[in-house]
The first five atom37 places (N, CA, C, CB, O) and aatype in JSON, in Angstrom:
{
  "aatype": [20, 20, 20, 20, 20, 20, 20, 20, 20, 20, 20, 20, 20, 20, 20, 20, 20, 20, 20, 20, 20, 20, 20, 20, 20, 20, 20, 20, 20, 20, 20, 20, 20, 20, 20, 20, 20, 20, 20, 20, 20, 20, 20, 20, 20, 20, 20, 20, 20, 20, 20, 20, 20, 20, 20, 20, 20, 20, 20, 20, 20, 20, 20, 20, 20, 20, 20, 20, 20, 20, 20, 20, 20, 20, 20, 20, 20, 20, 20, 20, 20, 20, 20, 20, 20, 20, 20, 20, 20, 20, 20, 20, 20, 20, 20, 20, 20, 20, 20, 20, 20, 20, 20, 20, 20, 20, 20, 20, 20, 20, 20, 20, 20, 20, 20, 20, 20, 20],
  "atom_mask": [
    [1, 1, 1, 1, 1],
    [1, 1, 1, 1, 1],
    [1, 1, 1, 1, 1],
    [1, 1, 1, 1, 1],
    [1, 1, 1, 1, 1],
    [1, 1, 1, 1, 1],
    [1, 1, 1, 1, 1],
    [1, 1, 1, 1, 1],
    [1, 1, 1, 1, 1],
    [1, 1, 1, 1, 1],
    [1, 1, 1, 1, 1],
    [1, 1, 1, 1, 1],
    [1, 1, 1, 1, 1],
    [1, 1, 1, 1, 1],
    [1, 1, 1, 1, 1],
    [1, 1, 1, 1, 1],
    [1, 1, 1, 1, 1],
    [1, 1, 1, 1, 1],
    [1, 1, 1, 1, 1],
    [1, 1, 1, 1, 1],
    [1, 1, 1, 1, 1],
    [1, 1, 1, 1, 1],
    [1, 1, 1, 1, 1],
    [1, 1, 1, 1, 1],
    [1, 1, 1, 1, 1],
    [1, 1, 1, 1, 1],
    [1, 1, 1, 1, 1],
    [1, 1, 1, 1, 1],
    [1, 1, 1, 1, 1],
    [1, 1, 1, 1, 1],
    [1, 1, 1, 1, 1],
    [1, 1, 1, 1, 1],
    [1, 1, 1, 1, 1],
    [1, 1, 1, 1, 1],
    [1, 1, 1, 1, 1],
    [1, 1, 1, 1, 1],
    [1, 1, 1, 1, 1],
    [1, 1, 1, 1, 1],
    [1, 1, 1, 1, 1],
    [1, 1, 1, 1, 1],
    [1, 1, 1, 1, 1],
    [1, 1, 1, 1, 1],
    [1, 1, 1, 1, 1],
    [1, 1, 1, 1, 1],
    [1, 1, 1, 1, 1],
    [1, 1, 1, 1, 1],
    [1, 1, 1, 1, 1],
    [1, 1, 1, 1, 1],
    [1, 1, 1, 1, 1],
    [1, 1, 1, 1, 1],
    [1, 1, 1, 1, 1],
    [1, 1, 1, 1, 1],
    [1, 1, 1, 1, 1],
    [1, 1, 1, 1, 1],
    [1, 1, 1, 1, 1],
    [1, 1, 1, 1, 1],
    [1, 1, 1, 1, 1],
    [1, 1, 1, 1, 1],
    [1, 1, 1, 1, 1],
    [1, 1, 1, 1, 1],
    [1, 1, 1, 1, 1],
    [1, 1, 1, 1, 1],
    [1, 1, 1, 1, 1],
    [1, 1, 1, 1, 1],
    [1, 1, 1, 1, 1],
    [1, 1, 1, 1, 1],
    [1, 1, 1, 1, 1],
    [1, 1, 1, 1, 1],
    [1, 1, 1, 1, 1],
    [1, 1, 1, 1, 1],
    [1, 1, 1, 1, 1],
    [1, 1, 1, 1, 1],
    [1, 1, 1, 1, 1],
    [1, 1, 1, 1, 1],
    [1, 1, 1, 1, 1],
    [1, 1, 1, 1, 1],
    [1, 1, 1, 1, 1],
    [1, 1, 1, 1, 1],
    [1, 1, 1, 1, 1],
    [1, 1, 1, 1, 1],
    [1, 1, 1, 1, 1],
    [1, 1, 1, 1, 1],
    [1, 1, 1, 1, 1],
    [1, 1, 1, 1, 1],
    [1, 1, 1, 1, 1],
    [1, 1, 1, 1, 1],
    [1, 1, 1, 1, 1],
    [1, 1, 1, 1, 1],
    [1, 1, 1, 1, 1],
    [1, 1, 1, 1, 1],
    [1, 1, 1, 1, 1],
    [1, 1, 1, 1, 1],
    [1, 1, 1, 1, 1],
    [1, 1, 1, 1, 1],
    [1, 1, 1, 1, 1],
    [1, 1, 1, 1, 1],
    [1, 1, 1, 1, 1],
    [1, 1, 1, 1, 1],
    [1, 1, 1, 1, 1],
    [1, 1, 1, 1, 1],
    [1, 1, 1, 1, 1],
    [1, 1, 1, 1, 1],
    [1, 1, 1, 1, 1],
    [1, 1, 1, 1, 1],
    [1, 1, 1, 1, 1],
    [1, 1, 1, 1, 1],
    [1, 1, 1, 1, 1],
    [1, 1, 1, 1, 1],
    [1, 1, 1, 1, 1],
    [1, 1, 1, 1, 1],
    [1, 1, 1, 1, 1],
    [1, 1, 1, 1, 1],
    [1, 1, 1, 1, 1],
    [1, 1, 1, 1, 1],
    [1, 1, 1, 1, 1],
    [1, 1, 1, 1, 1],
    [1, 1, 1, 1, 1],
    [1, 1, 1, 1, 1]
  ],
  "atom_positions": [
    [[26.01, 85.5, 65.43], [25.7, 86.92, 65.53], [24.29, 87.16, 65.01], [26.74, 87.77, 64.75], [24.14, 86.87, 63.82]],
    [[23.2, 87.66, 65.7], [22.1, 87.89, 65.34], [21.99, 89.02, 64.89], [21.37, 87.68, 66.09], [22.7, 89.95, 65.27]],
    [[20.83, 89.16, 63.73], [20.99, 90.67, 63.27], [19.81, 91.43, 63.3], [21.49, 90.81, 61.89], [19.09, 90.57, 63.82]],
    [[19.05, 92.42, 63.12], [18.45, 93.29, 62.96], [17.22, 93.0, 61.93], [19.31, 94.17, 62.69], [16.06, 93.38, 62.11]],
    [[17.69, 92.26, 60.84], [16.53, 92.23, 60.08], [15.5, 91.16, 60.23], [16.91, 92.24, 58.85], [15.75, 90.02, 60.64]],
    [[14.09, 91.66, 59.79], [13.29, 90.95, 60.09], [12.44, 90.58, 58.46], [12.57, 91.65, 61.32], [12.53, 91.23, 57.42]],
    [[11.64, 89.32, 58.72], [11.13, 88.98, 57.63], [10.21, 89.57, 57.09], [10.85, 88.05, 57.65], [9.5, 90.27, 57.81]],
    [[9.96, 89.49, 55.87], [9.53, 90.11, 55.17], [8.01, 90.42, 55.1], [10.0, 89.69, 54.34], [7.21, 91.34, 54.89]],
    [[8.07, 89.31, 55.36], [6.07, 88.55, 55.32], [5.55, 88.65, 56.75], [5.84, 86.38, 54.85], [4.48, 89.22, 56.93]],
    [[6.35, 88.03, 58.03], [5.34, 87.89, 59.1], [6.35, 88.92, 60.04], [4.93, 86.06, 59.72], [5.92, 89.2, 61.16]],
    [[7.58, 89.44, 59.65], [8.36, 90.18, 60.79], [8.94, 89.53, 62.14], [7.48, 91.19, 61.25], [9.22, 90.18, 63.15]],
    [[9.04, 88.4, 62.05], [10.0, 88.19, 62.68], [11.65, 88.3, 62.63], [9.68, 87.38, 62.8], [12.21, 88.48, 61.55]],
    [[12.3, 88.18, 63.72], [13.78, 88.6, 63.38], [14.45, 87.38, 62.91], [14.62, 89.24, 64.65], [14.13, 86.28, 63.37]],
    [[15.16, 87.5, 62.23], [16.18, 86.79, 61.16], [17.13, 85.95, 61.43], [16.89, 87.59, 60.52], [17.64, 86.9, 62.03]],
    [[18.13, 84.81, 61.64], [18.87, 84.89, 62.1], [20.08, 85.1, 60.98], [18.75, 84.02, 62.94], [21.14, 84.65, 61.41]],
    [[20.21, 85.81, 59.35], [21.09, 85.65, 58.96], [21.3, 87.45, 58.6], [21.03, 84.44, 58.0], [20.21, 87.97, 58.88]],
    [[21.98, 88.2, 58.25], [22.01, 89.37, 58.21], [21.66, 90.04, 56.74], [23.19, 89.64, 58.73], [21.36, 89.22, 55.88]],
    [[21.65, 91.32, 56.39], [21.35, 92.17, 55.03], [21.7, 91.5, 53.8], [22.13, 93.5, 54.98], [21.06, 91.4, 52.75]],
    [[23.4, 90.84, 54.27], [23.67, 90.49, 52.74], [23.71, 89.33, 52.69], [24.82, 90.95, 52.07], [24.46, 88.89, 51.82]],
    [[23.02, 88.41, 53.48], [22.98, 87.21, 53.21], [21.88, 86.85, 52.38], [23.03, 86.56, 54.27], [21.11, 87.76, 52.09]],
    [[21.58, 85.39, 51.82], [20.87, 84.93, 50.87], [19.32, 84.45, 51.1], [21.62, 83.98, 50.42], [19.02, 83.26, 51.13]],
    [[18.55, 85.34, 51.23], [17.65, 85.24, 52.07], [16.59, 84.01, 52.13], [17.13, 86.34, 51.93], [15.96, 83.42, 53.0]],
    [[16.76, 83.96, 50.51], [16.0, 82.8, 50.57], [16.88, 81.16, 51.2], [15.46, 82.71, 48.96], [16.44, 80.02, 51.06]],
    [[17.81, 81.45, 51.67], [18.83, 80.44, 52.68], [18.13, 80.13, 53.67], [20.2, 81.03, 53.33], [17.61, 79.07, 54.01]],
    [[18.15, 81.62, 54.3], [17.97, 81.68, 55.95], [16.29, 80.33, 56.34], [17.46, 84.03, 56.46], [15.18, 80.13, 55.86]],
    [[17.08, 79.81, 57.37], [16.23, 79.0, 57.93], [14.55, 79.11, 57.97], [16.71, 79.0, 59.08], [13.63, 78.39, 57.57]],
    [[14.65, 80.47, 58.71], [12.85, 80.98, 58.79], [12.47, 80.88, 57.28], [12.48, 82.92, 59.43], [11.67, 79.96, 57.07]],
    [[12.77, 81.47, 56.37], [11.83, 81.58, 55.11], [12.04, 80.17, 54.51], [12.26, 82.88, 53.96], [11.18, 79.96, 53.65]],
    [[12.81, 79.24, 54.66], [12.7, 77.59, 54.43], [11.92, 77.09, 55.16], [13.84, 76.76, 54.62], [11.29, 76.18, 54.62]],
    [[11.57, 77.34, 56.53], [10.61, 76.35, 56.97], [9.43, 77.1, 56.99], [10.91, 75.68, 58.31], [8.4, 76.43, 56.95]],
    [[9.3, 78.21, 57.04], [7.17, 78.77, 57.29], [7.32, 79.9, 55.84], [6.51, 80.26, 59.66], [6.32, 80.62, 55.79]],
    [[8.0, 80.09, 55.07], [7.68, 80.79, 53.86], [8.31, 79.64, 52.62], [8.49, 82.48, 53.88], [8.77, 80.19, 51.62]],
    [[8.33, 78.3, 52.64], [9.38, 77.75, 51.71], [8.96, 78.09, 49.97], [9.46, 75.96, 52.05], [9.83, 78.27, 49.11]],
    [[7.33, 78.14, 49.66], [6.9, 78.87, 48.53], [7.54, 80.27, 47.95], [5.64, 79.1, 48.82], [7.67, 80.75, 46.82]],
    [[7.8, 80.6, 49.01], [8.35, 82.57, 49.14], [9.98, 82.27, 48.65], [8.32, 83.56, 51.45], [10.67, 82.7, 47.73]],
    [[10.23, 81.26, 49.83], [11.88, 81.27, 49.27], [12.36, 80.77, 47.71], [12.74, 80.21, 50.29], [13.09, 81.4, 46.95]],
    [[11.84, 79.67, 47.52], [11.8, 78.93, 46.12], [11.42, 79.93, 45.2], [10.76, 77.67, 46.01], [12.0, 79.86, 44.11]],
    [[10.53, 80.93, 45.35], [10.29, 81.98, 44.07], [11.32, 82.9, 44.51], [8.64, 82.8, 43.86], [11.43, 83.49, 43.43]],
    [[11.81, 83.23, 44.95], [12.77, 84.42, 45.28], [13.88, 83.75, 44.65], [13.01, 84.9, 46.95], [14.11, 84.26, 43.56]],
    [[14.53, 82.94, 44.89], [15.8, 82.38, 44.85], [15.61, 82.31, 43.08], [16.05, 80.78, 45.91], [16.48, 82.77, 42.34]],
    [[14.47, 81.72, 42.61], [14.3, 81.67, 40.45], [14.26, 83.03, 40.41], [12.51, 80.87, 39.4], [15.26, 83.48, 39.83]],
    [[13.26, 84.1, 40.91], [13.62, 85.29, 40.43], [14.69, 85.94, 40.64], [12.93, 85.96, 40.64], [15.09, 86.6, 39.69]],
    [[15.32, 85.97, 41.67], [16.97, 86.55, 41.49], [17.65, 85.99, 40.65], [17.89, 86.44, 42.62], [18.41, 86.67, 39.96]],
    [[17.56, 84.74, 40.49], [18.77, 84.32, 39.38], [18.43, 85.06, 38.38], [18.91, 82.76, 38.85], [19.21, 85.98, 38.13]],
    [[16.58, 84.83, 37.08], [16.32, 85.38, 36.12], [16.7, 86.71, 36.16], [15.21, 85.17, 35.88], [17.29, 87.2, 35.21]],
    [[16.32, 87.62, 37.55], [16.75, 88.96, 37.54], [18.08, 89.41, 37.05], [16.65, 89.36, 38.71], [18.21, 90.39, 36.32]],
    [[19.35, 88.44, 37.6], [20.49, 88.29, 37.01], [20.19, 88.47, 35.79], [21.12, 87.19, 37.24], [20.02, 89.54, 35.22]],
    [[20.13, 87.38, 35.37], [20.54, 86.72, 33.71], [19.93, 88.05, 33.11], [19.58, 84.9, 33.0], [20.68, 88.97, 32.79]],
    [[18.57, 88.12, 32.97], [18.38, 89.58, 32.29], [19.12, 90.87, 32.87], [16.86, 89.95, 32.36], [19.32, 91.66, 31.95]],
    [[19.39, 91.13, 33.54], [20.04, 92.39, 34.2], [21.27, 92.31, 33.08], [20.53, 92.25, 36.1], [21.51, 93.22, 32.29]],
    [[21.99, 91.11, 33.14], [23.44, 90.91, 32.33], [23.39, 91.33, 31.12], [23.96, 89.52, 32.18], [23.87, 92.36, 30.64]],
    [[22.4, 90.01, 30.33], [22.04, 90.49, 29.15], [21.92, 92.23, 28.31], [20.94, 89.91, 29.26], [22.33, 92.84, 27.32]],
    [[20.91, 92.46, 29.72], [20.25, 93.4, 29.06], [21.47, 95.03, 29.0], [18.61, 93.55, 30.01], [21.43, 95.88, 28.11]],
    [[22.59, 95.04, 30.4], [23.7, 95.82, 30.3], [24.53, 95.63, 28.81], [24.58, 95.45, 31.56], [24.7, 96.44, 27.89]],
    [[25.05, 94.01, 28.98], [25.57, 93.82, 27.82], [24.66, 94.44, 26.29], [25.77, 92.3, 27.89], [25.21, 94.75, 25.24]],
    [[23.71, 94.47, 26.48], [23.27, 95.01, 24.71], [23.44, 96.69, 24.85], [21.17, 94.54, 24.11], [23.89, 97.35, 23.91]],
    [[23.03, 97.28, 26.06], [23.26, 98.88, 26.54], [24.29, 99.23, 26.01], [23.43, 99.25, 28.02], [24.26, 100.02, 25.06]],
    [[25.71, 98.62, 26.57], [27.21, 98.88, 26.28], [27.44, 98.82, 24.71], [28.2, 97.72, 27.05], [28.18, 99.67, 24.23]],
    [[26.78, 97.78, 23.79], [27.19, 97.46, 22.78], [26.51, 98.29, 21.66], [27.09, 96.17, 22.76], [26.94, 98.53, 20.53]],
    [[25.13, 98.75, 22.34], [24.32, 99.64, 21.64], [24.89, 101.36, 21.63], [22.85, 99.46, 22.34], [24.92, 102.05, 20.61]],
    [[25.25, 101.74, 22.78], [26.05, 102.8, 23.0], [27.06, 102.87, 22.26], [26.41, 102.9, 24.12], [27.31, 103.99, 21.83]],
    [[27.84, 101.9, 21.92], [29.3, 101.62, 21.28], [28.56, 102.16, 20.13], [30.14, 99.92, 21.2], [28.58, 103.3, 19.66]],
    [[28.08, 101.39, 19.86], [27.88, 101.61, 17.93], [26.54, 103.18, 17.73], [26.73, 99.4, 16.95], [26.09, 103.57, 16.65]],
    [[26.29, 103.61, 18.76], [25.16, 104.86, 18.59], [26.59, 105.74, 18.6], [23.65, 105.23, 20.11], [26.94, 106.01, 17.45]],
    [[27.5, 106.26, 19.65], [28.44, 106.71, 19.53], [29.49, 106.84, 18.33], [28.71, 106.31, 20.3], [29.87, 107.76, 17.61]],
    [[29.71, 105.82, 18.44], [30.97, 105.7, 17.04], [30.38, 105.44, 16.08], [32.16, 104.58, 17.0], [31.18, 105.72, 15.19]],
    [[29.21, 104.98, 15.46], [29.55, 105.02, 13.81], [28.07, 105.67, 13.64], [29.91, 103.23, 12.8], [27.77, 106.31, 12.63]],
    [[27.23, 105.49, 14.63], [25.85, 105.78, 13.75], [25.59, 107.6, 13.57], [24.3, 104.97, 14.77], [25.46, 108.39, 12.64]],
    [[25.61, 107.65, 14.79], [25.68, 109.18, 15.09], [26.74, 110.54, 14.7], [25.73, 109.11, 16.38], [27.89, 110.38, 15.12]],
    [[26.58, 111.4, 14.2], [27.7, 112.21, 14.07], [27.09, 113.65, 14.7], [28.26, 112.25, 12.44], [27.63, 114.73, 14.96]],
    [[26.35, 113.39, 14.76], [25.2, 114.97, 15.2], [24.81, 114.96, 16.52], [23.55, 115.09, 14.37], [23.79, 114.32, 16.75]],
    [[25.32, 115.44, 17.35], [25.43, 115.32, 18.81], [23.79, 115.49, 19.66], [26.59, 116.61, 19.28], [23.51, 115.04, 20.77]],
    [[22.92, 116.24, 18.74], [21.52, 115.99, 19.04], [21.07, 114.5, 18.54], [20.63, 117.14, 18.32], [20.16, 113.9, 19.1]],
    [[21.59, 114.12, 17.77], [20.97, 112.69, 17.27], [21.83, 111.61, 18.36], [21.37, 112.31, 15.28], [21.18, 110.85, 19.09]],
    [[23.03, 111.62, 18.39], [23.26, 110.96, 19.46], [22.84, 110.71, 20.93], [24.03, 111.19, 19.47], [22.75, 109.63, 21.51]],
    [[22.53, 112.45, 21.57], [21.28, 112.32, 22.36], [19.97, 111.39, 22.76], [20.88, 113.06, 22.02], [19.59, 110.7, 23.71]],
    [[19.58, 111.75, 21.63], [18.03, 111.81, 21.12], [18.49, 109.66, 21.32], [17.54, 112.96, 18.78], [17.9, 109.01, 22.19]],
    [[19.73, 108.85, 20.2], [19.39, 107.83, 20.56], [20.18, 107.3, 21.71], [19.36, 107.14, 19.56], [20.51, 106.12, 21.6]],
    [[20.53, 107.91, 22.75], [20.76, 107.79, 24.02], [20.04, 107.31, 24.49], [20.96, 108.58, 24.6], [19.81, 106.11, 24.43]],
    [[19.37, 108.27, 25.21], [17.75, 108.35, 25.65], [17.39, 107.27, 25.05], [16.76, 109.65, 25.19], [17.66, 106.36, 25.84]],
    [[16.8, 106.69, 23.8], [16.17, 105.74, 23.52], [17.2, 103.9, 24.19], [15.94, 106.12, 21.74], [16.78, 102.82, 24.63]],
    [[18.01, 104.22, 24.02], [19.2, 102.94, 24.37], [18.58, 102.72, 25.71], [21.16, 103.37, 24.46], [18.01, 101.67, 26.01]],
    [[18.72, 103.97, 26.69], [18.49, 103.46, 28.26], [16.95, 103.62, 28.27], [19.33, 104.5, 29.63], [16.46, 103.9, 29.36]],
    [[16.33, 103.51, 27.5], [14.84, 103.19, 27.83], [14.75, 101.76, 27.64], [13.73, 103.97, 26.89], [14.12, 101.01, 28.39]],
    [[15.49, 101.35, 26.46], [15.38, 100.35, 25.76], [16.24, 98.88, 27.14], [16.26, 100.84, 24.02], [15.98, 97.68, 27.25]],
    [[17.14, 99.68, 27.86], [17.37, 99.29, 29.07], [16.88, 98.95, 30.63], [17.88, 99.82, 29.08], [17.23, 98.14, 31.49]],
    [[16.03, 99.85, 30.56], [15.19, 99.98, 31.63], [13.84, 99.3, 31.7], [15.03, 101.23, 31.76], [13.13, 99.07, 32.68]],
    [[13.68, 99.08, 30.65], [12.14, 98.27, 29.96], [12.66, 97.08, 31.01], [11.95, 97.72, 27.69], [12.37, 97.12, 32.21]],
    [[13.28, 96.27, 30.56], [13.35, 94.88, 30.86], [13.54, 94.5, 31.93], [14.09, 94.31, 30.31], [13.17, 93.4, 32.33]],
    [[14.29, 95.5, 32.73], [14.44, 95.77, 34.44], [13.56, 95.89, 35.14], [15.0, 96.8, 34.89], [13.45, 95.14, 36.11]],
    [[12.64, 96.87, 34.88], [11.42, 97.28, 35.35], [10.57, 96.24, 35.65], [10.84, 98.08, 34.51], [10.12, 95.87, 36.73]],
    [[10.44, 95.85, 34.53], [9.22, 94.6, 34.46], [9.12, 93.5, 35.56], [9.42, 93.71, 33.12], [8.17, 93.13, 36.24]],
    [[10.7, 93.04, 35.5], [10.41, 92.27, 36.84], [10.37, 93.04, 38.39], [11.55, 91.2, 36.9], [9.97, 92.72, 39.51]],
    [[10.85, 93.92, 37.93], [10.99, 94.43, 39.32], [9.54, 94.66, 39.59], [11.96, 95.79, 39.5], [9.02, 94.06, 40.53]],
    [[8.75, 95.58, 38.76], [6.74, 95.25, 38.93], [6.65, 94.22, 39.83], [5.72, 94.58, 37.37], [6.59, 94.37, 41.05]],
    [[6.62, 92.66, 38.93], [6.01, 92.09, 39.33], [7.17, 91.15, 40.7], [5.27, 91.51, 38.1], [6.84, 90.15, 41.35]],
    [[8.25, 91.76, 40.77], [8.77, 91.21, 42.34], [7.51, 92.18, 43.3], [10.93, 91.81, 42.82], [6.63, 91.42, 43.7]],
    [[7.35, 93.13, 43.57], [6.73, 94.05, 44.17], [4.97, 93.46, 44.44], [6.97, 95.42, 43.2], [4.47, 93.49, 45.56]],
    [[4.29, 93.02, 43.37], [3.16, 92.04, 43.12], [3.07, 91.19, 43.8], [3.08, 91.49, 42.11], [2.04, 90.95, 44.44]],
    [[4.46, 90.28, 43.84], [4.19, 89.08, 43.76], [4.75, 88.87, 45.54], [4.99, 88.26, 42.34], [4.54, 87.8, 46.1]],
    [[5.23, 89.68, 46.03], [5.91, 90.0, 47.48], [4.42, 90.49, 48.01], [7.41, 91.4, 47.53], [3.89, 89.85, 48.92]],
    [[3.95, 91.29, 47.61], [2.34, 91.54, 48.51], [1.27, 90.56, 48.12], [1.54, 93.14, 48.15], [0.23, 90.56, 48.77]],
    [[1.43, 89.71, 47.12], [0.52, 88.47, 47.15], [1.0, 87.68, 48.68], [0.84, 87.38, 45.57], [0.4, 87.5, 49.74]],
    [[2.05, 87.41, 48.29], [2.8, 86.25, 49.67], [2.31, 86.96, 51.19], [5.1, 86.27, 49.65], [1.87, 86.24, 52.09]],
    [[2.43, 88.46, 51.36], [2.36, 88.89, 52.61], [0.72, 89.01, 52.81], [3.24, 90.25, 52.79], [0.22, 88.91, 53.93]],
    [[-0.01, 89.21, 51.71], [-1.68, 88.93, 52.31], [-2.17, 87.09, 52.17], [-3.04, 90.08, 51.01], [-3.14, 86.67, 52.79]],
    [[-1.55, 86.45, 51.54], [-1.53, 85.26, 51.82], [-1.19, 84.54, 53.43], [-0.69, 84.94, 50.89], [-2.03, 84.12, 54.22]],
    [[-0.19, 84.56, 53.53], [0.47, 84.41, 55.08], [-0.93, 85.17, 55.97], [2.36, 85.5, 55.31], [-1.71, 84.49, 56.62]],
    [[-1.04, 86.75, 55.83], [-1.61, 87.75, 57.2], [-3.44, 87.01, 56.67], [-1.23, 90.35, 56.96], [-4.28, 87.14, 57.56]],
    [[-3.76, 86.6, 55.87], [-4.63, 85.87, 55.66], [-4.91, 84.14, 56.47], [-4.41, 85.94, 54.35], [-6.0, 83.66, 56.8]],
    [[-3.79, 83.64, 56.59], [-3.74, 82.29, 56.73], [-3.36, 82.58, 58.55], [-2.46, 81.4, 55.53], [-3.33, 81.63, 59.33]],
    [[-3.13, 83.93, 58.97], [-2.63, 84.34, 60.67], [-3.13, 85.18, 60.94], [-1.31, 84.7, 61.12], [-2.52, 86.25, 60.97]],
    [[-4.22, 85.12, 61.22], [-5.15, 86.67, 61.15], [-4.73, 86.62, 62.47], [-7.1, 86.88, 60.75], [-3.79, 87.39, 62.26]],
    [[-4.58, 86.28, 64.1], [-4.18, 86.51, 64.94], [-3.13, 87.49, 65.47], [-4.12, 85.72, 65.03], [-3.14, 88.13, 66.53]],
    [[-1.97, 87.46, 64.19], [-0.83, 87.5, 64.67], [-0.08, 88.71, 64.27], [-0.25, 86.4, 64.36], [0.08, 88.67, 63.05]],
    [[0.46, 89.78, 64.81], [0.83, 90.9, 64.43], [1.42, 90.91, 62.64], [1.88, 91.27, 65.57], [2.23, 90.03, 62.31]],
    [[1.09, 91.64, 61.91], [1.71, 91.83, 60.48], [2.7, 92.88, 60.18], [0.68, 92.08, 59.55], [2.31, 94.0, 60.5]],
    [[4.15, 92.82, 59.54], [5.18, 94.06, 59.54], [4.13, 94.63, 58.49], [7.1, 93.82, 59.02], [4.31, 95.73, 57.98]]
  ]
}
């Protein structure tokens, strides 16, 4: 079954679909294999910190809630600070996925100046 999506870097169509593993699919192994090999370490790391970083959210909430806080503005107040303190670490890679995805696509439209660019 062929699907709809196309690659990322040069736009061609795909042959594996949305939720498949992209850095799998055939095309980005044979003419992006640099692209796939960093994608495939950064999703995992993205994992592992994503986990981590929920797990300390939940545990930080636990204890801002129940023992630290009794003053419903102060509990607020370190709310707010918990999911910042959450979002920090998310962010960051997500930056530099975004960076590091338009390095690869002027690399490639650099190395194919011929050839149509998505």
């Amino acid at each position: 079954m062929s699907s709809l999506m196309r690659c990322r870097l040069c736009g061609e169509q795909l042959t594996y679909g949305y939720f498949s593993k992209t850095w799998n699919d055939p095309h980005y192994r044979t003419f992006h294999a640099e692209y796939a090999e960093w994608l495939g370490r950064w999703i995992r790391n993205f994992v592992i910190i994503g986990t981590i970083d929920a797990t300390v959210l939940v545990i930080v909430l636990i204890l801002i809630y129940k023992y630290w806080a009794l003053d419903p503005a102060m509990q607020f107040t370190l709310g707010i600070a918990a999911l910042l303190l959450y979002l920090v670490p998310v962010w960051v890679p997500l930056i530099q996925h975004l960076q590091r995805v338009a390095f690869f696509k002027k690399q490639w439209a650099e190395q194919h100046p011929f050839q149509k660019h998505p």
